[in-house]
C-alpha positions as CSV (number, residue, x, y, z in Angstrom):
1,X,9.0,0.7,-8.6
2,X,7.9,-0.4,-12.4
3,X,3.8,0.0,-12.8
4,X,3.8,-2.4,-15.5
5,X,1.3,-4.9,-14.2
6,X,-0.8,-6.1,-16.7
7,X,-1.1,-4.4,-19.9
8,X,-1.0,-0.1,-20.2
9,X,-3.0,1.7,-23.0
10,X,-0.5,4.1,-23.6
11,X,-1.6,6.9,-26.0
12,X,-4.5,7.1,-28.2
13,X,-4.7,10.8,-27.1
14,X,-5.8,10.0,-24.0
15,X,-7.9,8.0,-21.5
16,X,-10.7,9.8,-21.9
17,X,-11.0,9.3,-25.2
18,X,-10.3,5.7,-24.3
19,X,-13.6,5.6,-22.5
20,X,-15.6,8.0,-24.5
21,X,-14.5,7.1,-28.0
22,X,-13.0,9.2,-30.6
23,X,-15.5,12.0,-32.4
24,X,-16.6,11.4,-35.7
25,X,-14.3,13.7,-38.0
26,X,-16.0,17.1,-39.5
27,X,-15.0,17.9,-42.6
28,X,-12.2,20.2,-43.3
29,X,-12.4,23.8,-44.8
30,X,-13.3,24.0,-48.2
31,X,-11.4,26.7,-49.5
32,X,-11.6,30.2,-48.8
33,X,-14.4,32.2,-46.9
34,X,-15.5,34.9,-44.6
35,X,-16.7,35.3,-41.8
36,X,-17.8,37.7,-38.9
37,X,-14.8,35.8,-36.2
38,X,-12.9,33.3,-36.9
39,X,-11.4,31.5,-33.6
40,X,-8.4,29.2,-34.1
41,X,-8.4,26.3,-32.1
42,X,-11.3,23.9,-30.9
43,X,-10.2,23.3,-28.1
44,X,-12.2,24.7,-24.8
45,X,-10.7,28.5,-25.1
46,X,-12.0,28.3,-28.6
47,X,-15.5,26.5,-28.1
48,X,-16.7,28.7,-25.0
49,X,-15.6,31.8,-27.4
50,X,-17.8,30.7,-30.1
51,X,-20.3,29.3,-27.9
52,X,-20.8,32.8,-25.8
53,X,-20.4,34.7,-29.0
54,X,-23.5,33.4,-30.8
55,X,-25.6,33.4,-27.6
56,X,-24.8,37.1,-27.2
57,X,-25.2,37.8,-31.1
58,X,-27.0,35.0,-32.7
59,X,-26.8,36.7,-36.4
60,X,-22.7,36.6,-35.8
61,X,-20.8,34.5,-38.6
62,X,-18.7,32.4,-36.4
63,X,-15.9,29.7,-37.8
64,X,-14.0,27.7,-35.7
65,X,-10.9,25.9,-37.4
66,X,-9.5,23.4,-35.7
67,X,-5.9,21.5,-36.6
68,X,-6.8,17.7,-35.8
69,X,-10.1,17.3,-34.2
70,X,-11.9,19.5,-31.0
71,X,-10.2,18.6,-27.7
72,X,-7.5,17.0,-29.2
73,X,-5.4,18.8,-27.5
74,X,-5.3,20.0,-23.5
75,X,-8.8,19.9,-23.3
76,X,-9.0,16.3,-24.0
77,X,-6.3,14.9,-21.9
78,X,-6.2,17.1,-18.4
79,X,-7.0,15.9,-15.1
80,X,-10.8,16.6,-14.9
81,X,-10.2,19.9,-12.3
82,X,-12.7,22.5,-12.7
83,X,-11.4,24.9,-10.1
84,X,-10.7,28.5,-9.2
85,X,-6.8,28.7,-9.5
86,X,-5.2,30.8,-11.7
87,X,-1.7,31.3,-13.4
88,X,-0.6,34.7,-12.4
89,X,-2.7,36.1,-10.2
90,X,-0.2,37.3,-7.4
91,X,1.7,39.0,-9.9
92,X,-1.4,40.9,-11.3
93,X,-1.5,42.2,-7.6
94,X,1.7,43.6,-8.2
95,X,1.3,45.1,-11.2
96,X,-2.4,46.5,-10.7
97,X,-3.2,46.1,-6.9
98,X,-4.9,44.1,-4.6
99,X,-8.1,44.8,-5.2
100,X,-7.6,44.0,-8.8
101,X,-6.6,40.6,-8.4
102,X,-9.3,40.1,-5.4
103,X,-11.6,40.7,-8.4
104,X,-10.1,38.4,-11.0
105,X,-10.3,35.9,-8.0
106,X,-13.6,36.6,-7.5
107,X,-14.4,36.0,-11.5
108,X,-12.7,32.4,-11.2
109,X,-14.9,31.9,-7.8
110,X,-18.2,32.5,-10.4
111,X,-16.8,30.7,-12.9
112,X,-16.6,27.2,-11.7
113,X,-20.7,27.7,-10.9
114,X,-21.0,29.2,-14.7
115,X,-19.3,25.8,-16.1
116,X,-21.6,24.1,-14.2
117,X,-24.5,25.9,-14.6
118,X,-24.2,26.1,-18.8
119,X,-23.5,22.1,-18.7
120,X,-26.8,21.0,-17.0
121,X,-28.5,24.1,-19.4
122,X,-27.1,22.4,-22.7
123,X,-27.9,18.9,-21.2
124,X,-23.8,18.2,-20.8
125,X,-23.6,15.2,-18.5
126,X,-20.1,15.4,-18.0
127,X,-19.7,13.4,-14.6
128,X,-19.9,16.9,-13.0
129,X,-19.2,16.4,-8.9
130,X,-18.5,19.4,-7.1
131,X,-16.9,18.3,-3.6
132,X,-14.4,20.9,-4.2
133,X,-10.2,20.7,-3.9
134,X,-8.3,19.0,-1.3
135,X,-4.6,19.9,-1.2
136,X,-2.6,18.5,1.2
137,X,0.8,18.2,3.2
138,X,2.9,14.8,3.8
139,X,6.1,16.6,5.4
140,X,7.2,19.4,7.7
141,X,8.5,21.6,4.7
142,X,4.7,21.4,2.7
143,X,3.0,22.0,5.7
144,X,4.5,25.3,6.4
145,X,3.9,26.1,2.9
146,X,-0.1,24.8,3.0
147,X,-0.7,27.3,5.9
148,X,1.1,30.0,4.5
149,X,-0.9,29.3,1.2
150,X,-3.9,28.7,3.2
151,X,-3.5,32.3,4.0
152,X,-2.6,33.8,1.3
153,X,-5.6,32.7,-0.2
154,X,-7.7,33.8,2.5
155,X,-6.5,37.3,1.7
156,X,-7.6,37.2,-2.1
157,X,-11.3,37.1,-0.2
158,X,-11.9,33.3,0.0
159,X,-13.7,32.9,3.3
160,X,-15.1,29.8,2.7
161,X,-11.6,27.3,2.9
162,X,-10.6,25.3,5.4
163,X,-8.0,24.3,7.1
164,X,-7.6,20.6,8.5
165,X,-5.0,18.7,10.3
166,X,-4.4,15.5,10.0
167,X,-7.5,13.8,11.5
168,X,-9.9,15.6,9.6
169,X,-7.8,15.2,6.4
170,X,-8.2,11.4,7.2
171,X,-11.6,11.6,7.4
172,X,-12.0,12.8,4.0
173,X,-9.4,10.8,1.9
174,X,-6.6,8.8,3.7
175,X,-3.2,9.9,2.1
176,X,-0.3,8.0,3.6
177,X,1.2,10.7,6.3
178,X,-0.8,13.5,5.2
179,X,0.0,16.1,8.2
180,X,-2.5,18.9,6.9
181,X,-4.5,19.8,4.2
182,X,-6.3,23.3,2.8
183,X,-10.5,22.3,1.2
184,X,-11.8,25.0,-0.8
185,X,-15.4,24.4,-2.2
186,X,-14.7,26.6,-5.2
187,X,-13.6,23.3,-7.6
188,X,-15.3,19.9,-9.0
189,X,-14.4,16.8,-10.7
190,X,-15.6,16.1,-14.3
191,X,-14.8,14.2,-17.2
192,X,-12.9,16.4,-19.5
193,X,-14.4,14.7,-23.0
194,X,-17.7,14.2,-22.0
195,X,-17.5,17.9,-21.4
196,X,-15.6,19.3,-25.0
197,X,-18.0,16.9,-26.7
198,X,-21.1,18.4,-25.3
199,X,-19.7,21.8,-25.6
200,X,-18.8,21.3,-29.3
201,X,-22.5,20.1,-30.3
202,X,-23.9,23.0,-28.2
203,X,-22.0,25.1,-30.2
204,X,-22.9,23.5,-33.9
205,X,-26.5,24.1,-32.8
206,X,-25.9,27.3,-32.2
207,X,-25.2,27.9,-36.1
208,X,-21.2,27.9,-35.4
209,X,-19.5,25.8,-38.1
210,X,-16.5,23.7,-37.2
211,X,-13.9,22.8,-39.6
212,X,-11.5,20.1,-38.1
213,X,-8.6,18.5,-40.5
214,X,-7.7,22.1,-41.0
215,X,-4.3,23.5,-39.5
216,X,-3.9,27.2,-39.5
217,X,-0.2,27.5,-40.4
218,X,-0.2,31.6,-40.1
219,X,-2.5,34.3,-38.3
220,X,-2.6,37.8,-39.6
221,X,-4.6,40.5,-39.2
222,X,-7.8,40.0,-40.0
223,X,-7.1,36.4,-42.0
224,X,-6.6,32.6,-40.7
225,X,-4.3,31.0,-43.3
226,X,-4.4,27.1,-44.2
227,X,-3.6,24.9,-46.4
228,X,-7.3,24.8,-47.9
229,X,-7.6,28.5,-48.0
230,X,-7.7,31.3,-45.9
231,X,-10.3,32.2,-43.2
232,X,-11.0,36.6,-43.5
233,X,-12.8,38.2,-40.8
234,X,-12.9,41.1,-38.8
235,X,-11.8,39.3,-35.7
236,X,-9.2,36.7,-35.7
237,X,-8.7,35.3,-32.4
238,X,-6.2,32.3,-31.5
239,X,-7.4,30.1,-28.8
240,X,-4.3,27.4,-29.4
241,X,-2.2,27.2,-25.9
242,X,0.3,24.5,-26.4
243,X,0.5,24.4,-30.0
244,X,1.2,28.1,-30.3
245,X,4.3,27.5,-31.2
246,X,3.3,25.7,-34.3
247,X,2.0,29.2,-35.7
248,X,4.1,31.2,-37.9
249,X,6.1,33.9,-36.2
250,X,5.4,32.3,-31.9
251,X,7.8,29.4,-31.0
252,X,8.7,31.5,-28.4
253,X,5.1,33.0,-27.4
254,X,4.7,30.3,-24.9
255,X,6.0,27.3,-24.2
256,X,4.5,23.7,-24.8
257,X,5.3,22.4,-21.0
258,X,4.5,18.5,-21.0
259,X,2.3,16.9,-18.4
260,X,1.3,13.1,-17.8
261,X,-1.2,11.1,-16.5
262,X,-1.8,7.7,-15.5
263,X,-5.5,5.9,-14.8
264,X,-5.7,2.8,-12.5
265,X,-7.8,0.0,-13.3
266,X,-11.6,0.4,-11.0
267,X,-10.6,-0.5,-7.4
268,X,-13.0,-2.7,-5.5
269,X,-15.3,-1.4,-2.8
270,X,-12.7,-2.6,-0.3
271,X,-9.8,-0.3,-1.6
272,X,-12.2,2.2,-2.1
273,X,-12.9,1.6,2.1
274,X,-9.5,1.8,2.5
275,X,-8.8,5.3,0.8
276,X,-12.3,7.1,1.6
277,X,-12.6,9.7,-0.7
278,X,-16.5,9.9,-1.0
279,X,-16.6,13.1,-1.2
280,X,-14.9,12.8,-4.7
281,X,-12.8,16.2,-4.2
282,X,-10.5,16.7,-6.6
283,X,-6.6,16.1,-5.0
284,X,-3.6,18.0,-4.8
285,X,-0.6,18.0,-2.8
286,X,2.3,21.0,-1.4
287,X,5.5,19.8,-3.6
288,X,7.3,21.5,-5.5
289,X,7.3,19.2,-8.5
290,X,3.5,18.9,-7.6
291,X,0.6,16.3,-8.2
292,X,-3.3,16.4,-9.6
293,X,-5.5,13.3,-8.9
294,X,-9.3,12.3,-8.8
295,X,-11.9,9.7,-8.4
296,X,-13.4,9.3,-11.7
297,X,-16.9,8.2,-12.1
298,X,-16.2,4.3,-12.9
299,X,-14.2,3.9,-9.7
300,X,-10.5,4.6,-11.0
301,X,-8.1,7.3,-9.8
302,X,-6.4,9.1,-12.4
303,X,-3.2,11.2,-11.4
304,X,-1.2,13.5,-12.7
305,X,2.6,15.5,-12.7
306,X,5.0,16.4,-14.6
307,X,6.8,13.5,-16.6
308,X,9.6,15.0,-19.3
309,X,8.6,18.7,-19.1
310,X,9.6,19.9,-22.7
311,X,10.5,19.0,-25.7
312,X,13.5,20.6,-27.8
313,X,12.7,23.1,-29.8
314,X,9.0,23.5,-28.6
315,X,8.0,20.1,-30.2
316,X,4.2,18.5,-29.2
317,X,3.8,14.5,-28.3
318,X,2.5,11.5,-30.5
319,X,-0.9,11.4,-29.5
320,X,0.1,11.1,-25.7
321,X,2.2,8.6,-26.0
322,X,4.3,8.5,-22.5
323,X,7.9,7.3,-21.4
324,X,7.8,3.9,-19.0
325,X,10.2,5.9,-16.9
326,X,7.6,8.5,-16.6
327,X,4.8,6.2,-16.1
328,X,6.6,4.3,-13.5
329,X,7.2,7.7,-11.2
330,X,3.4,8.4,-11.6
331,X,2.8,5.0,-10.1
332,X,5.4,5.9,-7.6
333,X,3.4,8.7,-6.3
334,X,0.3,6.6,-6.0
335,X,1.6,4.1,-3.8
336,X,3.2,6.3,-1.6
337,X,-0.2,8.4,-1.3
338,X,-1.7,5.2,-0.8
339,X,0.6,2.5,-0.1
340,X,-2.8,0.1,0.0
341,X,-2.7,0.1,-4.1
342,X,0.7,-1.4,-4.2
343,X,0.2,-3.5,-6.8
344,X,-2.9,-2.3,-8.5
345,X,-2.8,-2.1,-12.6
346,X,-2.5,1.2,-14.3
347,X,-4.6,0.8,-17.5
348,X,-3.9,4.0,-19.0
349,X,-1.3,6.3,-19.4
350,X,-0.9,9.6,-21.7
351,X,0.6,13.0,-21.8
352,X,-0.5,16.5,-23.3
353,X,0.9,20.0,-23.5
354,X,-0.4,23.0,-21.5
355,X,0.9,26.6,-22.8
356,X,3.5,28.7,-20.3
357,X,4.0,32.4,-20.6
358,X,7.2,33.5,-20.1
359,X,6.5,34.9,-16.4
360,X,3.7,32.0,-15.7
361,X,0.9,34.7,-16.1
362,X,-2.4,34.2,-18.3
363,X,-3.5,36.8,-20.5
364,X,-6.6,37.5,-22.8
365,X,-5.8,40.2,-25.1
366,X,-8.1,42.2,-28.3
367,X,-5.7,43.8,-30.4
368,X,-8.0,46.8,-32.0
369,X,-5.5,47.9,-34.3
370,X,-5.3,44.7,-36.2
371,X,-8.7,42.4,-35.1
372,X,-6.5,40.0,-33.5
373,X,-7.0,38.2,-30.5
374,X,-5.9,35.3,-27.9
375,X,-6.4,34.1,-24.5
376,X,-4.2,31.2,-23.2
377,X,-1.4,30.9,-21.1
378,X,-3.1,29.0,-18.2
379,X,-0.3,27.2,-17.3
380,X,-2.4,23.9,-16.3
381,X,-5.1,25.9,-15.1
382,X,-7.4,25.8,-17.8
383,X,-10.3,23.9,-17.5
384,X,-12.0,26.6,-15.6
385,X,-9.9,29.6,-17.0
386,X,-10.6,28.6,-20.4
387,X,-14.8,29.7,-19.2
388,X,-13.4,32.8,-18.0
389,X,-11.4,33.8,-21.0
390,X,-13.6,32.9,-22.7
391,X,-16.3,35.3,-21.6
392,X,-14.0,38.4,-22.1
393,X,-13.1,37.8,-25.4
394,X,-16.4,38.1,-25.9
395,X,-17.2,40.7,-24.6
396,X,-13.9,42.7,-25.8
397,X,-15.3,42.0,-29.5
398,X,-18.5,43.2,-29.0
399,X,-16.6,46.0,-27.5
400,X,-14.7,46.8,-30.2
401,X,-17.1,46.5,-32.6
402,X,-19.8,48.3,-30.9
403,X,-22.3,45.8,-30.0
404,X,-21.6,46.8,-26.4
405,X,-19.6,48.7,-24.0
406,X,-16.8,48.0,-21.1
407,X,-17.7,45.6,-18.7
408,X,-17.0,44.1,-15.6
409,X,-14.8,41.5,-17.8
410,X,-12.8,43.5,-19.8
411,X,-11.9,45.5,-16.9
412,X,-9.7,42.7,-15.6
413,X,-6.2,43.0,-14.8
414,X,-5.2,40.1,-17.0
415,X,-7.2,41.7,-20.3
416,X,-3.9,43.4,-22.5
417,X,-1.0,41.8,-20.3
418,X,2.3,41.6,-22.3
419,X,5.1,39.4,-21.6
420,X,8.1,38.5,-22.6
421,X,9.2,35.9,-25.1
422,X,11.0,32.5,-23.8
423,X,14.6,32.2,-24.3
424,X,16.3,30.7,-27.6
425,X,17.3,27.4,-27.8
426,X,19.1,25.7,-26.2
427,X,18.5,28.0,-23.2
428,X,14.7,27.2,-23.2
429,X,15.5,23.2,-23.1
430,X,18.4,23.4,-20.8
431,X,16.2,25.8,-18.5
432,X,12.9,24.0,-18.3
433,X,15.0,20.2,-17.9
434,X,17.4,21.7,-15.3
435,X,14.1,23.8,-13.1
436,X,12.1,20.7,-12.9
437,X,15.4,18.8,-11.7
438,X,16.1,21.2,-9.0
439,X,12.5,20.5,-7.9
440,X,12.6,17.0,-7.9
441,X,15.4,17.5,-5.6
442,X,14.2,19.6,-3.5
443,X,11.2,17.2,-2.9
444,X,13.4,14.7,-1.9
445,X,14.9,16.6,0.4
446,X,12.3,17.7,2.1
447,X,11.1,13.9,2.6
448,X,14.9,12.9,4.0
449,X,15.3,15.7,6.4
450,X,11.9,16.2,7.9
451,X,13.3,20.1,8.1
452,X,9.9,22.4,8.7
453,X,12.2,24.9,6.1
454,X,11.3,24.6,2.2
455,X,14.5,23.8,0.1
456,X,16.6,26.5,-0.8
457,X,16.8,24.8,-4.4
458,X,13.2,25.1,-4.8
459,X,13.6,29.0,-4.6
460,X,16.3,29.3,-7.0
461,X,14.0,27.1,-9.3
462,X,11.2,29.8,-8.9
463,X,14.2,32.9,-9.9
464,X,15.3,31.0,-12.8
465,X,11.6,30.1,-13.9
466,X,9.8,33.8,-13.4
467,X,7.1,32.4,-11.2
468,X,8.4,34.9,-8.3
């Protein structure tokens, strides 16, 4: 089924840049200088960092360089869900208990409120609408999995989800078949751009200074090396996520997985009858190869998946630029979630990279030793996790450097998580291209054989990735 009705912006970062514009460019570094923390990347990990840093210690000497311009990267071209997921939390249970992953839970429950608190505090409007996440089941297969996930959820202490069949699923948005769904009130739709852009002057009127047009090629202790000159401080801290692996020394820290989007053109009141949706929660669904959607603000859904997964040898896109073969399965999805829009014109499409750890699991880390520090790894999840990571980095340097002692952050059981590094090539490419096959498979399979069993494929796909 081809999408190309009408002419696609395809690129240009992303839509929403499309409908924001692009930021005026700050001025690149001007050679060396010092300063008390330098954060590498402008991106959200990096402009919450700064952003918390200076309100905690206004006299700090904060420098964020940035490789391109802030939110060029996954913070400029995700799908808008501010929500309470994140990457690795059942193996934290593992590793450190329950209780210690019910409290990381807990922080992500808070800090979809913070986001939304700090945006109407620094005047962000940022097309903020919490009506929370809707995930939902269209065969036998990902409805045995939404209840067992509805569960499992339930024990990490969220008693406020619900659990709907298919009538009152309908009544909020009207997927085609939709059997089930789980609602959680912890998440809300926003405009990612609107958002990094207020963030970013928030931050510059905080006394940060931002130096875009300025790659850091290597990181070491206590310096932030480019090609103007080299950054020295007592805390370095990379906040880079997919383009980690352009950094000296990590192409295989974490692994640049692609994701795409595509944005419809504004459907008429009468689709908009059609589908429901007013309660503008953001959408998900139970396949393995799994989709992201939501109603933006001027009428359009945007949805999301994965499109070519990876790039050999841990390369980043063109400025979003997106296969027809991937924007045409996108579309697919649509129609079949709502078979009314057959025919509608997609106006956008782009991609972006999100960073993958090795065992899927997000990590903020303070290295006391040698001042250097990171958080990433959210493995999609980031718009919210970013907030969060952000937070403990700060209050791991203020930590470290005296200003303050343990807290309820820094106690965590993601702070000082090590993992793994990815495979060599051609492992890495052959790995990533044949797991997302297997799921593609296995989705189809479900959808054929109306079995109430999840395909076997899909669990080797989990072994061979490290998510189980």
């Amino acid at each position: 089924m081809s999408s190309s009705v009408g002419k696609v912006v395809n690129g240009g970062v992303s839509f929403w840049y499309a409908d924001d514009g692009l930021p005026a460019p700050r001025e690149p570094l001007p050679g060396d200088a010092t300063a008390d923390v330098v954060v590498v990347g402008g991106g959200y990990t990096g402009l919450w960092t700064a952003y918390y840093l200076k309100k905690a210690a206004p006299s700090l000497r904060v420098t964020v360089l940035e490789q391109k311009f802030c939110g060029y990267g996954a913070s400029g071209r995700n799908g808008g869900w501010l929500y309470n997921g994140i990457a690795g939390r059942d193996r934290y249970a593992e590793l450190h208990g329950q209780e210690a992953a019910v409290r990381l839970q807990r922080a992500m429950n808070a800090t979809v409120d913070e986001v939304v608190r700090v945006a109407a505090a620094e005047g962000i409007d940022a097309d903020v609408d919490q009506g929370g996440v809707l995930e939902v089941a269209y065969t036998p297969a990902q409805l045995a999995r939404l209840k067992a996930f509805h569960a499992h959820e339930l024990s990490f202490g969220e008693k406020d989800r619900e659990l709907y069949g298919a009538k009152e699923t309908a009544e909020r948005i009207r997927v085609a078949d939709a059997v089930g769904s789980t609602w959680t009130p912890h998440g809300a739709r926003l405009h990612p751009v609107k958002l990094l852009k207020g963030l970013a002057a928030a931050v510059e009127a905080l006394g940060v200074t931002i130096h875009e047009q300025t790659p850091v090629t290597e990181i070491r202790p206590r310096q932030a090396v480019t090609p103007y000159g080299t950054v020295r401080a007592p805390y370095v801290l990379r906040c880079t996520e997919g383009f980690t692996a352009n950094l000296k020394g990590q192409k295989r820290t974490w692994l640049p997985m692609n994701s795409s989007m595509i944005a419809t053109e504004p459907l008429t009141d009468g689709q908009w009858a059609e589908i429901g949706w007013e309660g503008r929660e953001t959408l998900g669904d139970m396949a393995h190869a799994y989709m992201y959607a939501q109603r933006t603000a001027d009428g359009r859904i945007a949805l999301g998946g994965r499109g070519v997964p990876y790039r050999f040898g841990s390369r980043t896109d063109n400025d979003g630029r997106t296969q027809q073969s991937t924007i045409d399965a996108l579309y697919e999805i649509l129609v079949r979630l709502f078979p009314s829009l057959t025919g509608v014109q997609v106006s956008h499409a782009w991609s972006g990279v999100l960073g993958v750890p090795r065992d899927w699991c997000a990590t903020v880390t303070l290295d006391r030793s040698t001042g250097l520090g990171w958080a990433g790894g959210y493995v999609g999840s980031g718009v919210a996790t970013t907030n969060l990571a952000a937070r403990t980095l700060r209050d791991l340097v203020r930590q470290d450097s005296g200003l303050a002692g343990a807290t309820e952050l820094t106690a965590l059981p993601w702070v000082g998580h090590e993992v793994r590094k990815w495979e060599p090539e051609p492992f890495r490419w052959i790995g990533v291209h044949g797991m997302y096959a297997t799921y593609r498979t296995a989705d189809r399979r479900e959808r054929t054989t109306h079995s109430a069993e999840s395909s076997r494929l899909a669990r080797i796909a989990d072994r061979v990735a490290g998510r189980h």
